[in-house]
N, C-alpha and C positions, 0 to 999 in steps of 0.2 A: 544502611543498605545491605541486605542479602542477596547473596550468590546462590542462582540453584544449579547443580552442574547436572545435566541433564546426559542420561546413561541409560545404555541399553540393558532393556530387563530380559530376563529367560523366561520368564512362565508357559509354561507350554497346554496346549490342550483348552479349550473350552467347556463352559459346566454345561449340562443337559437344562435347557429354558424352556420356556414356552415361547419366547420368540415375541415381536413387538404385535401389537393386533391393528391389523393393516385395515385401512378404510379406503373407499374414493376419496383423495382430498377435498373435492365439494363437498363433500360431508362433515368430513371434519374441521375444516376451517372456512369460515361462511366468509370470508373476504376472498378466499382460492382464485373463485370465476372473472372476480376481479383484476385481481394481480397477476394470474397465469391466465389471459385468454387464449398462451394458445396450445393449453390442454385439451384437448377433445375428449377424458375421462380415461386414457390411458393410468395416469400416476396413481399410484397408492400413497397413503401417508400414515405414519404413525408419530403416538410419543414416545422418546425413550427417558424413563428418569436414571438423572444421577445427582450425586454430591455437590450442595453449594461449594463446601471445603471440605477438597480431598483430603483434610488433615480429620475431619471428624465427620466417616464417612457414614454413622448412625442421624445424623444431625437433618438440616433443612435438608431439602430435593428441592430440583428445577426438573422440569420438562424441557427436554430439547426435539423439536418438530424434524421429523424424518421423512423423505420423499424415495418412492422408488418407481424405474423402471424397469423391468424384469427383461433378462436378454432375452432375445428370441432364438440363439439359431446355440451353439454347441458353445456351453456356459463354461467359462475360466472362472468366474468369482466375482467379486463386487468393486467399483469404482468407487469410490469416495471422492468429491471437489470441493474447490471452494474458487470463489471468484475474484479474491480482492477485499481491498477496504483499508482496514479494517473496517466492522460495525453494516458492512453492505449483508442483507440479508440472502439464503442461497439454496433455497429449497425449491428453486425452480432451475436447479443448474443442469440437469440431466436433458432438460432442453437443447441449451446451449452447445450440448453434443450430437442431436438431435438433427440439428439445425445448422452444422457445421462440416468440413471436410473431414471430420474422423468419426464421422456416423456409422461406417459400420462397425466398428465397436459397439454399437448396442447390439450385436448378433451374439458377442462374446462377456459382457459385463452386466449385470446389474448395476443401473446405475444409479448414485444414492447421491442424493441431496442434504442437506440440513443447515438450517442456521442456526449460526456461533449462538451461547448462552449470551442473553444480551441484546436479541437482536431479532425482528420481525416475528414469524411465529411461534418462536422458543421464548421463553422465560424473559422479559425486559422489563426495562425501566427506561423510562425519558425524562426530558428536560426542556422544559420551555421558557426558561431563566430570559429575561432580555435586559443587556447592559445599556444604557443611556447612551448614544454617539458621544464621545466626549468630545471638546473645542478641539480644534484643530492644534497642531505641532508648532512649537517655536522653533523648533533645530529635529535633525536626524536621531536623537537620544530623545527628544522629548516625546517623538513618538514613538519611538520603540517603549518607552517606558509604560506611555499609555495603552498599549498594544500589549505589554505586560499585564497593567492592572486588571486589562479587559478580562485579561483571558485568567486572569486569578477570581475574578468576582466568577464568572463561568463556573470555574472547576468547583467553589467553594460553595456555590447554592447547591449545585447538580450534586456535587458529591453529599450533602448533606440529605439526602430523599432517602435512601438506604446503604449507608456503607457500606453494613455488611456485604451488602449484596454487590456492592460495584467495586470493594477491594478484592473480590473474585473473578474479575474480570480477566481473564490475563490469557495467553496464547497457550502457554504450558496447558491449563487448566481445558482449553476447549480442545486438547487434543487430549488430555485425558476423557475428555464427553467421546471425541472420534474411538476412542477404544472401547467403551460403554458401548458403542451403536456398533464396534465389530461383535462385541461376544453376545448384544443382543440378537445379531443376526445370524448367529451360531458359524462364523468364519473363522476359522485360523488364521486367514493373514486379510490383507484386504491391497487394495493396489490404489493410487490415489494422484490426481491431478489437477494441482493448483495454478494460479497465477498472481503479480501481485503478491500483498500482502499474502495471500494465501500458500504462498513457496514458503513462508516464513512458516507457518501452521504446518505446513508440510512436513519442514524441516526439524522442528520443535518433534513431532509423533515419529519422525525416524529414530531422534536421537533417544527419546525414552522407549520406544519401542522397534527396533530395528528388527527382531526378530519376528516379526509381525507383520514386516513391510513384505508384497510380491512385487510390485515392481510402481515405479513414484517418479512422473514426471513434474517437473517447475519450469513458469515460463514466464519472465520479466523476473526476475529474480530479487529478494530482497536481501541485506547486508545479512551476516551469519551477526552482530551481534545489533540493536540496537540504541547508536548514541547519538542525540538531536544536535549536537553542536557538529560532528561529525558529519552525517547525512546532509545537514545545511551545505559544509565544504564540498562534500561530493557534488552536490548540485551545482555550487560554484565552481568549481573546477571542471566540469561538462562545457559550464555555456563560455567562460574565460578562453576554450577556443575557438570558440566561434565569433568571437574577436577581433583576433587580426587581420580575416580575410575583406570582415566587413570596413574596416578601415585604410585596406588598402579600395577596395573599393570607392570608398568616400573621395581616398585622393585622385583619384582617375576621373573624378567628375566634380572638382574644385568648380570647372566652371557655371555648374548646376546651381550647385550646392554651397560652392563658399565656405565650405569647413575648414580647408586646407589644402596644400600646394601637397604635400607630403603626409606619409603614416606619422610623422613626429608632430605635424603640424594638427593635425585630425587629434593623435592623442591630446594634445595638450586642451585643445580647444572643448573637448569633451569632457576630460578628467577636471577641468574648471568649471563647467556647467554643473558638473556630477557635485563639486565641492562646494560650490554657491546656493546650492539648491538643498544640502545637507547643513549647511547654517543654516540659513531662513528658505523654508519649505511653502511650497503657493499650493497653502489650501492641501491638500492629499498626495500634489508631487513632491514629493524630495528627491535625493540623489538617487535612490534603488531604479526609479524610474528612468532614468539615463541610464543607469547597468542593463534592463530591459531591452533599451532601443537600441544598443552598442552591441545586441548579439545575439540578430535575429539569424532566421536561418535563409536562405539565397532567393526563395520566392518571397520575402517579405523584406528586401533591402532599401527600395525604392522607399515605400510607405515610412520604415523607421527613419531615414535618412529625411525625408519630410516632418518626420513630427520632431527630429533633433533640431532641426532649422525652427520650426514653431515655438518651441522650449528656448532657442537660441534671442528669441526676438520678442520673448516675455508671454508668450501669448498658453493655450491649453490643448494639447494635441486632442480629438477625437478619440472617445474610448480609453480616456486613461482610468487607470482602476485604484481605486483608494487602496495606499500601501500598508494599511495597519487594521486589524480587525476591529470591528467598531460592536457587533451583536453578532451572536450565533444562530438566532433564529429557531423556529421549532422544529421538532425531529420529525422526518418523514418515514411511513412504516419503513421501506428500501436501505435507508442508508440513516442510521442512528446514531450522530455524531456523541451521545453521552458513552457509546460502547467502543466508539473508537477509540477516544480522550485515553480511556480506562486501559484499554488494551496499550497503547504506547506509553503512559504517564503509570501503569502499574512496571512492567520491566524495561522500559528505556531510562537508559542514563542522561545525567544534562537538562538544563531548562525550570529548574526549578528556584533558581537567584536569577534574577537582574543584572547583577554586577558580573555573573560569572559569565549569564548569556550575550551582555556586553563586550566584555573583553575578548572574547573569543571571536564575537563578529567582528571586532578591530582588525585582532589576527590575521584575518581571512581578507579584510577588504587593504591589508598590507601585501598578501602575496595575490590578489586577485582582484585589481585598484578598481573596472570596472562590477564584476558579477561580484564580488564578496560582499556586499553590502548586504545581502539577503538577510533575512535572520526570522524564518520560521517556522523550521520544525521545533527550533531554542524555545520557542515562546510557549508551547503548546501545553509543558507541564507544568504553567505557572503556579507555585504555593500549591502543588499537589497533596492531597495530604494524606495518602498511603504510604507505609516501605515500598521502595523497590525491590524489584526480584527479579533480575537481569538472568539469563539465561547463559550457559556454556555449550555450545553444541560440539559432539565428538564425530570422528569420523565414524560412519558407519560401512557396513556388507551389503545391504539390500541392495537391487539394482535402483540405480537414480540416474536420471537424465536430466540434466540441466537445461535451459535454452536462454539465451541471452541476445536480444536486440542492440545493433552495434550504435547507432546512434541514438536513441533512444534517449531522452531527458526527465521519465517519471523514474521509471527502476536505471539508472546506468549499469551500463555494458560491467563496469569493474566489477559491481556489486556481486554480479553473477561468479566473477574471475575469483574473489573473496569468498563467496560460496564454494565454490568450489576447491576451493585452497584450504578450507575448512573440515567440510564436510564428506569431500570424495564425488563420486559419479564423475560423468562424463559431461562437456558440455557444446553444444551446438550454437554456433554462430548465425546468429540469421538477420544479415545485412540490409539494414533500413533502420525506422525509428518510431516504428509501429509498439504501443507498447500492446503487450498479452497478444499477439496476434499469430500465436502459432498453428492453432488449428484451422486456421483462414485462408493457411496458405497453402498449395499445392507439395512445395518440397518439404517441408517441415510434417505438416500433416501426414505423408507419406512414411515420414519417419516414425511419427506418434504411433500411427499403426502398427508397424513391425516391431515398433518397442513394448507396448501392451499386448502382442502377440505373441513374439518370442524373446524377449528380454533384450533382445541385441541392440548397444547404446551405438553414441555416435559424437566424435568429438570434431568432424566436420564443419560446413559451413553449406549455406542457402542464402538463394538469390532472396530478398522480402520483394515488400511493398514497392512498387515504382513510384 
């Protein structure tokens, strides 16, 4: 495993270029009309090339596809986003601003689009490997195991199509391309706004380039470092509160429901269903499936509370969802799961044993009897067969704005608290459990503006989503 400690560079000044050579994107990319209908021929696009590996920067090039809006009214400088994902392509993201409560920012930003190397009209590769459903589980291990093997046969075709090219895959690297596409576009600094995974890409181009940064907001925030055993607990430890309320609920309506007179009696009766069901599994349910039903959120109590009685009485609730990956399926241009893999299984820790992804989900399903059972993000780097290059991110100067969704169960509320603990900025509370949904909202969006206006952060709080 290698460590890259990711540090802020001085380089100052930009070289004299010619600059990317900008097209309508229906010109340039004959799927555009397609995938963006609702360009009306505003966007420009261009290539920018850079370095497969920044280590041998004479060596291969990629093209990475660049998208622009040009401000219209009294220009600050350039926006840079990204949307999430990983592997989600984003060269239509100047839309999305477009199209949202902090539109008028395009009076003051160019706004620049691209997607990651890896991914829709930049430089890719795909995978259309398909693993055979394998027979169903004898016990909770046997399918996690097979959930392992899947996703080992996955990694080891798909990585075999071009290595070189997908041990290059990595977060660090595609914000090395973000810095390409600033001096292509002859800026000194650039200002940038991510969500999602894309706080994490954000975060990564502060930490090597902070002197570069003007001003960088992040919204649903990702953890500052990435570890799948970890991130799996976090997940568990969100819904594990949502827990007790539902069970006290359950006993307030023993007469409905028959679970139990009492929360002691409701747990017990549950925590046996969860353990009979993790010996011998029916078919796709096992015990995760009862951590599921044990911690939904208040407008879905009724329903889960019916389908733990149907599981209770042998039977198969409506819509239950096979707990263990069976096929991956083929990549769609949007969202290219061989560029995600690569992205988290090149610098995240974790998940590449069996044994160790196992034990650890023990761990978890010991201090968290219902939701710990989960187990996968563990699984995802199965028998990966690159080094890892986990990242160290330092505090930085530039201004950064955080924003973290308080109940929120993709990115958790902590994660942001951990960013921020890390990295520095300010960070904005915005109570609901909307993920990414800051530019949608009236008070937050108001924020967003004043902060790409005049840099003034906010450690605050906003009403969300009702």
């Amino acid at each position: 495993m290698v460590a890259i400690l990711v540090t802020a560079t001085g380089i100052s000044g930009t070289p004299a270029h010619a600059g990317p050579e900008w097209k309508p994107c229906a010109e340039l990319h004959d799927k555009w009309t397609e995938k963006v209908p609702e360009d009306k021929g505003g966007a420009e696009c261009a290539y920018v090339a850079v370095p497969l590996d920044y280590s041998k920067p004479d060596g291969r090039k990629l093209n990475i596809a660049v998208s622009r809006l040009k401000a219209k009214g009294q220009r600050r400088g350039v926006m840079l986003m990204n949307p999430g994902g990983p592997g989600f392509y984003a060269l239509p993201q100047p839309f999305s601003i477009r199209d949202s409560k902090i539109a008028v920012l395009e009076e003051n930003y160019d706004l620049i689009g691209f997607d990651p190397r890896g991914v829709g009209f930049s430089a890719a590769q795909f995978c259309d490997h398909q693993s055979p459903p394998p027979p169903p589980p004898t016990s909770a291990e046997d399918g996690a195991r097979k959930s392992f093997d899947s996703y080992a046969a996955w990694n080891k075709a798909c990585a075999a199509k071009d290595p070189e090219f997908l041990a290059q895959i990595t977060t660090a690297n595609t914000a090395r391309d973000m810095d390409k596409i600033r001096e292509a576009l002859g800026e000194q600094k650039i200002s940038f706004y991510g969500v999602s995974y894309g706080t994490f890409l954000g975060a990564i181009y502060r930490g090597l380039f902070d002197s570069r940064v003007d001003r960088m907001w992040l919204d649903s925030v990702m953890p500052p470092a990435l570890d799948m055993a970890q991130m799996d607990s976090d997940i568990a430890a969100l819904g594990a509160a949502d827990v007790e309320p539902f069970l006290k609920w359950l006993a307030a309506r023993d007469f409905e429901y028959h679970l139990g007179k009492t929360v002691a009696e409701v747990r017990k009766t549950l925590l046996d269903l969860r353990a009979e069901l993790d010996a011998k599994p029916r078919g796709d349910i096992d015990g995760m499936t009862v951590g599921g039903l044990a911690s939904p959120s208040p407008n879905r109590y009724a329903e889960s509370a019916r389908d733990l009685v149907t599981l209770l009485e042998g039977g198969t609730p409506p819509g239950s969802q096979p707990v263990r990956a069976q096929s991956f399926g083929v990549d769609g241009f949007q969202s290219n799961a061989l560029a995600a893999r690569a992205v988290f299984c090149n610098e995240a820790i974790g998940g590449r044993n069996f044994a160790d992804a196992w034990a650890k989900r023990q761990e978890r399903l010991a201090k968290y009897p219902f939701t710990g059972g989960y187990i996968d993000f563990s699984l995802w780097c199965a028998d990966w067969p690159f080094t890892t290059r986990p990242v160290q991110l330092p505090k930085g100067t530039s201004a950064l704005q955080l924003s973290g969704h308080l109940y929120e169960g993709v990115t958790p509320y902590l994660w942001a608290q951990r960013m921020q603990n890390t990295v520095g900025g300010a960070l904005l509370t915005i109570e609901d459990n909307a993920h990414s949904g800051a530019r949608r909202l009236s008070c937050s969006a108001d924020k967003m503006v004043v902060f790409f206006r005049t840099g003034r952060t906010d450690n605050g709080t906003c009403e969300g989503l009702s």
